[in-house]
LUMFI-92665 format. One line per field, with one value per residue (C-alpha): z, x, y; residue number from 1; residue in one letter. Coordinates in steps of 0.02 Angstrom, whole numbers, plus 50000, padded with zeros to 5 digits. Example, Ala and Ser with C-alpha at 12.3 -4.5 7.8 and 13.67 -1.06 7.14 Angstrom:
2
up c(50390, 50357)
east c(50615, 50684)
north c(49775, 49947)
resi c(1, 2)
resn c(A, S)
***
This chain:
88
up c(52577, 52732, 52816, 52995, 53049, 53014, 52891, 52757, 52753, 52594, 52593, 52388, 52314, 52247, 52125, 52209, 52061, 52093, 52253, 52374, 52393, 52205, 52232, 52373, 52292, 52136, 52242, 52342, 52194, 52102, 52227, 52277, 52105, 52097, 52252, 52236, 52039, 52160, 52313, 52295, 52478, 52472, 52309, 52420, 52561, 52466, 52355, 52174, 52175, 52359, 52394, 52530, 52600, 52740, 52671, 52779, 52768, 52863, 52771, 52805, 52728, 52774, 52757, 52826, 52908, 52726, 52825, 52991, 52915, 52798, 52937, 53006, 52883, 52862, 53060, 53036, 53076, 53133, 53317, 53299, 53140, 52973, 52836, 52651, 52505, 52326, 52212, 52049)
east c(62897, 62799, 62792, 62785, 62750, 62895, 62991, 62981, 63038, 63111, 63187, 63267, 63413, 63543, 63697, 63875, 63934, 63791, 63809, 63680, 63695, 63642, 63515, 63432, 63447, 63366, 63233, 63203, 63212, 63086, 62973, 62968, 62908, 62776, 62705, 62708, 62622, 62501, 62456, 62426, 62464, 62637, 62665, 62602, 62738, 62901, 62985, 62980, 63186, 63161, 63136, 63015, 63134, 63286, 63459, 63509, 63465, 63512, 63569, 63601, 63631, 63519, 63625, 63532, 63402, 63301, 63134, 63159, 63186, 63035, 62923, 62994, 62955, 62774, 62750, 62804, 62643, 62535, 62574, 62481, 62409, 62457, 62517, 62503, 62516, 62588, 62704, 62657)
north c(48644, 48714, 48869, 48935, 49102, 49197, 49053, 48931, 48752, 48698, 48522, 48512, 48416, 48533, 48462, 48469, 48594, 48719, 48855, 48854, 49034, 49045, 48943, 49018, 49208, 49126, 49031, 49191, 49338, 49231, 49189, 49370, 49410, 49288, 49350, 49524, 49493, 49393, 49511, 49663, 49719, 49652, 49740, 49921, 49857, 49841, 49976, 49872, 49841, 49756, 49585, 49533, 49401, 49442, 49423, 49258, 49091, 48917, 48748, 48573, 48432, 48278, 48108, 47980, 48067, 48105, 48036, 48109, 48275, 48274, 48224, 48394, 48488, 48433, 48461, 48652, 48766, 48642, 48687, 48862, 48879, 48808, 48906, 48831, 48897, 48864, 48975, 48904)
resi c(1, 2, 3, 4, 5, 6, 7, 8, 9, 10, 11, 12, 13, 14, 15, 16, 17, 18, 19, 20, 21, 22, 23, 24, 25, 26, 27, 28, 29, 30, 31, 32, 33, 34, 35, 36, 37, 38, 39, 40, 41, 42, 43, 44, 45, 46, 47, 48, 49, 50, 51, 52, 53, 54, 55, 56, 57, 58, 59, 60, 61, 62, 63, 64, 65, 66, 67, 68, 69, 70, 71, 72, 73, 74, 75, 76, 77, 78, 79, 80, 81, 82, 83, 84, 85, 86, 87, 88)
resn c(X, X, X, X, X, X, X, X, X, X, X, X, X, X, X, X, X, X, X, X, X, X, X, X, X, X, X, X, X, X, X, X, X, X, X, X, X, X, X, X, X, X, X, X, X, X, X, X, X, X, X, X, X, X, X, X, X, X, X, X, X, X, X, X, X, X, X, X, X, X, X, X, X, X, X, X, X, X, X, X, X, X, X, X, X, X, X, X)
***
């Protein structure tokens, strides 16, 4: 995972009987939880039943470009300013 200024980078395996939409909602409900219990400013920005992600997201799948696509992510941000952090 790696951020840039206005996205995050998430490279994760996913089994072919799961939806990605259900896994993105879950990944992005929770994670909106954990920060807003974390940061108190985000927590003042968002009415408590709103998450603080947009609605869409973009997917791929990787194939034979695992590698290429990992050295991506990890590039993501450094350009202006990196952006790490952790959600648990």
């Amino acid at each position: 995972m790696n951020t840039d200024r206005d996205h995050v980078h998430i490279q994760i395996e996913i089994p072919p009987n799961v939806l990605i939409s259900d896994v993105v909602r879950v990944l992005k409900s929770h994670s909106s939880l954990i920060l807003k219990k974390r940061f108190k400013f985000i927590r003042e920005m968002y009415i408590e039943k709103d998450g603080i992600w947009s609605v869409g997201y973009f997917s791929s799948t990787i194939g034979l470009d695992e590698e290429r696509i990992k050295r991506y992510i990890a590039w993501q941000g450094k350009k202006d300013k990196p952006q790490k952090f952790r959600l648990f």
